[in-house]
N, C-alpha and C positions, 0 to 999 in steps of 0.2 A: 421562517426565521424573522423574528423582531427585529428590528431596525431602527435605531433612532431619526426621528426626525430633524435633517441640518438645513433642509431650507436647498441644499445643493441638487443638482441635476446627476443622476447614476448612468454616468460617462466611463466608468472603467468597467475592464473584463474583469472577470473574481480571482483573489486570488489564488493557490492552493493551499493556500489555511482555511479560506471560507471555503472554498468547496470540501476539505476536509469534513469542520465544522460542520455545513448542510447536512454531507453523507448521516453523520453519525444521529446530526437530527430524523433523518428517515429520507429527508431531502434528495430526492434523485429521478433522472426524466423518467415517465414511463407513460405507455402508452395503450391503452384501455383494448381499441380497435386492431394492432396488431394480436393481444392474447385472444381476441375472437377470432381473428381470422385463422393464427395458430390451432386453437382447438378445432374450430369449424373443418378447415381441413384434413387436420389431422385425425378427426374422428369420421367421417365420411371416407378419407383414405382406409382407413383400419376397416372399417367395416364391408370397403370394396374387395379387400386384401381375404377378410376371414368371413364375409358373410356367407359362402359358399360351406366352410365347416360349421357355423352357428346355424346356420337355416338346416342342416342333417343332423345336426344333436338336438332340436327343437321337433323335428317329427318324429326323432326318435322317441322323444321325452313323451310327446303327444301318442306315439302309437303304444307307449309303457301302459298311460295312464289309459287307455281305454281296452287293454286285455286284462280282464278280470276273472279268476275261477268263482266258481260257485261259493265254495268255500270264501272267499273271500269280501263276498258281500256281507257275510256272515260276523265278519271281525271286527270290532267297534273301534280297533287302532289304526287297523289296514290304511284308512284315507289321509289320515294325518301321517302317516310313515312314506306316502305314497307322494306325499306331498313335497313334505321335505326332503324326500330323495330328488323332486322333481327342481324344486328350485337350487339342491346342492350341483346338480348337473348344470342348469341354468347359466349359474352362476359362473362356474368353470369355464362354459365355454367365453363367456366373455373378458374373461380376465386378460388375454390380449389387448383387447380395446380400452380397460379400466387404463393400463399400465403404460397406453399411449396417450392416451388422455391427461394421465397424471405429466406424463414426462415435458408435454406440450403445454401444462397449464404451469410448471416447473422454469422451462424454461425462456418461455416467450419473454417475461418479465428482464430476466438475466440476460437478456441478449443484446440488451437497449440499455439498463441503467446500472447493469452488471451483480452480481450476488451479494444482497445486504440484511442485516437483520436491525432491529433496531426498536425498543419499546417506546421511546420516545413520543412518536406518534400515539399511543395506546393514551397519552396523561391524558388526564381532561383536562380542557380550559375553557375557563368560563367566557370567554371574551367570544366563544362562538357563538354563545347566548342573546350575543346583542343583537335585535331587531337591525338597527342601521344596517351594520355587518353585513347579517343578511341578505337586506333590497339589495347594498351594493356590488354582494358576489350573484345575485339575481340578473343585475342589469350592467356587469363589467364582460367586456373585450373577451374575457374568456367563457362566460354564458354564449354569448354571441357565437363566438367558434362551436360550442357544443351542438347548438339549434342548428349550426349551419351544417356539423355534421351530420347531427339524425336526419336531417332532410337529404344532403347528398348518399346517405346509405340507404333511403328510402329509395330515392331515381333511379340508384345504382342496381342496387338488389332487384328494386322491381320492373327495373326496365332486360335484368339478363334474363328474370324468370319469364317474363314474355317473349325474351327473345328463344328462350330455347323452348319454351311451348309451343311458338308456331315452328321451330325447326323439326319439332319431333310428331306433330297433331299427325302426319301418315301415320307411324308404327305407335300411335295411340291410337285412331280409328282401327288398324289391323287386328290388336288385341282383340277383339270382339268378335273377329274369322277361328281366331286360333283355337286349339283346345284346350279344357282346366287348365292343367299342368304347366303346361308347356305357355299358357297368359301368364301365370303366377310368377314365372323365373323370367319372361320378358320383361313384366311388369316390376319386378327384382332388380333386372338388370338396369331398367331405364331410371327407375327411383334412384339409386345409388350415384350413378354418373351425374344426374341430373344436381344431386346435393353436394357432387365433389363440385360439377362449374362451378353452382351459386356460392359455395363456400369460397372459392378465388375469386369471384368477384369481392370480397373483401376486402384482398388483396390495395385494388383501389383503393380505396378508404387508408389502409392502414397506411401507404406509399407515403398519404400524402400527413395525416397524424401525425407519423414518428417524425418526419422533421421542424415540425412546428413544434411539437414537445419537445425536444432539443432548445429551440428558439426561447420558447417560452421560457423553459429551467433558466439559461443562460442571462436571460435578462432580467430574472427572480431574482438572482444570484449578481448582478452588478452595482456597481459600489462606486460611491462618490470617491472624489481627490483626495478630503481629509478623512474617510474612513479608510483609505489605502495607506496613508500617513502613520493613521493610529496604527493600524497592524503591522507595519513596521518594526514604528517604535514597541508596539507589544512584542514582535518577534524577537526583536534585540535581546530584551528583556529589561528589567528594573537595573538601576543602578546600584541597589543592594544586594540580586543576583551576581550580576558583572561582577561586582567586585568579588563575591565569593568565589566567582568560578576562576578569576584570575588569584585568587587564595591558594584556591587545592593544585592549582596549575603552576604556582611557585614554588610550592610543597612539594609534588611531585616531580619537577624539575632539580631542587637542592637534594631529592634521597638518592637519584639519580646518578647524581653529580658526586655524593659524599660514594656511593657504592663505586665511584670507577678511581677513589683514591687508592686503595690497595694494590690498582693495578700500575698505579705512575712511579715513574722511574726518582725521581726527586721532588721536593716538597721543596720551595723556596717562599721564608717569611721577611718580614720585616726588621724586626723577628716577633713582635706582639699585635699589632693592625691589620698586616697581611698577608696572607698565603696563598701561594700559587702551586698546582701541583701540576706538574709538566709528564708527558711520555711520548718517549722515540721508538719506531719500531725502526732496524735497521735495514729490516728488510724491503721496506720501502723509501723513494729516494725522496719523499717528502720533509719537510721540515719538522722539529717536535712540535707535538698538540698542548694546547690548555686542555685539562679535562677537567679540571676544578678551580677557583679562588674564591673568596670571602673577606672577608674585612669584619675584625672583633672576634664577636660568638664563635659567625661561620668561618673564622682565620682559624682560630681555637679549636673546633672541633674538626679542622681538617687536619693538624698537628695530629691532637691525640689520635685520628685513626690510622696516622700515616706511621705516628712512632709505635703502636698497637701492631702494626704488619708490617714492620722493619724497613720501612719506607725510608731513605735517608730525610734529612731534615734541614737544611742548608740555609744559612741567614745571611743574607744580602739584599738589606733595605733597600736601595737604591734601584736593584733589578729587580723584585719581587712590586714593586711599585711600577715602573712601568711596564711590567709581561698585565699587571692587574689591569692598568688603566688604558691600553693599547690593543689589548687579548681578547673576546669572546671565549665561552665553552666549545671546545670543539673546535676551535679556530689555530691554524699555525703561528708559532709566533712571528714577530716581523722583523725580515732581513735585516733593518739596520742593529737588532739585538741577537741576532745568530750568532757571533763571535762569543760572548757573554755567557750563551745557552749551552756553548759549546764545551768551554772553558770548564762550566758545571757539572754537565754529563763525564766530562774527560774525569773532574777531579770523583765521582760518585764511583765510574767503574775504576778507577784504580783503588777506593776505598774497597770496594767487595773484592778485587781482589788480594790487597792485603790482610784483610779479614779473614782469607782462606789460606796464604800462603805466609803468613808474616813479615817481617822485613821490618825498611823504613815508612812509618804513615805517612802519608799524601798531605799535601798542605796544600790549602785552598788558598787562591790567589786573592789579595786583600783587596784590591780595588780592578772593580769592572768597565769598558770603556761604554759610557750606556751615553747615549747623543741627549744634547740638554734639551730637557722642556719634555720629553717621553716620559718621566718619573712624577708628571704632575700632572694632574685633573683637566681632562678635556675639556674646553667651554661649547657650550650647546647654545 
């Protein structure tokens, strides 16, 4: 990953935007010498496991191809049918060992830097072109580590396979007592074992690999003070995002708000500035909620939807002004205005119910006891 040049020292860990970022670039540890040692053993294992059935379908194959009829010499097809049966059986028998092979060359990578795809890596770029480039990834810290690894897989490997040829030089001198057959499957036996060790001595190698490519990625991957700053601020986002997102987020807070007027028990205006639409459930002992206010417009259209769904519609400037300026959405109102609120609600339900039953209408009490300075503009 490119990086600008700040002049600064890459003293922080990465974040999870960069190592995001990395991933998707192709960016992720891995480590060469564990998929060897993965395969190595894992094909040596398979072959220890089924060489016993591949080495009987192979003299089968062998004793096919060498019974012939007379007739048969005869047939200009016969060798190439004889053939291709001979590799289709072949073939078969190893399909075990392909299918561990595959799952080990599959896997080994996934295990360390987890499942990724990514063409990224595929672009070309010319800046591999440049000669400098080159010398420098020739003669940087991490060439160094490579050399030092072929050489310690060179000591390693060649120091087991010595070890285990003088462990084993008895029942290799024996072989030469024994009879055909019975050399052929000792000699079977001792090859196979002999490729499962040297394959785990890999192991070594790989031990010590995967955590240095850990290391390595990690510190690929770290970031100065003021690139941690930038990505911040980029995470934030632009100030012309923000503000959009605080747009759709007022927006969908007012549709909100206008949908839960239907369900309030009274609408209290100004009667033109502003509107407060209040509800009490009685069945809880809580105080009435604001569920809606606005001021102009949103006064306005909380009227029409209140008088739209028979919402009463109640004008008392003085309290409609401080439930507005005193209230949150969703907020109860405040005790020192619960007598006021009260009064409200008393005078709404006796409206529904002379609405139903007739009589004398209800008359809303003209002045409310609302405590001074509540009916006017908070100072911030």
């Amino acid at each position: 990953m490119a990086e600008e040049e700040t002049g600064q020292e890459r003293t922080e860990e990465a974040t999870p935007r960069r190592l995001e970022r990395a991933r998707e670039e192709g960016q992720v540890p891995r480590s060469r010498e564990l998929g060897t040692a993965a395969i190595l053993l894992t094909g040596s294992a398979s072959l220890l496991v089924f060489g016993e059935s591949i080495s009987d379908r192979i003299m089968d194959i062998a004793r096919g191809c060498f019974e012939l009829r007379r007739a048969d010499v005869f047939e200009t097809g016969f060798m190439a049918e004889r053939l291709v049966d001979s590799l289709h059986w072949a073939l078969l028998g190893l399909v075990p060992v392909f299918i561990a092979l595959t799952l080990a060359a599959v896997l080994s990578p996934v295990a360390l830097g987890g499942w990724m795809f990514s063409a990224k890596p595929m672009t070309p770029k010319f800046e591999r072109l440049d000669p400098l480039a080159g010398l420098q990834r020739m003669f940087s810290l991490r060439s160094l580590v490579e050399l030092l690894k072929a050489i310690a897989k060179l000591l390693v490997v060649g120091g087991a396979a010595l070890l285990l040829l003088w462990s084993l030089r008895a029942d290799v001198l024996a072989m030469a007592k024994e009879p055909l057959e019975a050399a052929i499957h000792h000699a079977s036996h001792l090859v196979l074992w002999s490729a499962l060790a040297l394959s785990a001595s890999t192991l070594l190698i790989a031990a010590v690999d995967v955590p240095f490519q850990l290391f390595d990625h990690a510190g690929k991957l770290r970031m100065t003070t003021q690139q941690v700053r930038d990505e911040m601020k980029e995470s934030e986002g632009r100030p012309e995002v923000k503000s959009r997102i605080r747009q759709l987020q007022r927006q969908m807070a007012k549709a909100r708000m206008m949908n839960a007027v239907p369900k309030a028990d009274v609408v209290i205006t100004n009667p033109t500035h502003y509107a407060v639409a209040l509800r009490y459930d009685v069945d809880k002992s809580g105080a009435p909620l604001l569920v809606a206010k606005g001021a102009d417009l949103v006064a306005f259209r909380i009227r029409e939807i209140a008088q739209a769904n028979g919402v009463p519609v109640v004008s008392s400037p003085r309290l409609a002004r401080a439930i507005f300026h005193t209230t949150e959405i969703e907020q109860e109102v405040p005790s020192a205005l619960y007598l006021a609120v009260a009064q409200v609600l008393a005078y709404v339900y006796h409206l529904r119910n002379w609405r139903r039953t007739g009589g004398k209408a209800p008359q809303l009490p003209g002045e409310f006891d609302i405590p001074e300075g509540m009916d006017e503009p908070r100072r911030r």
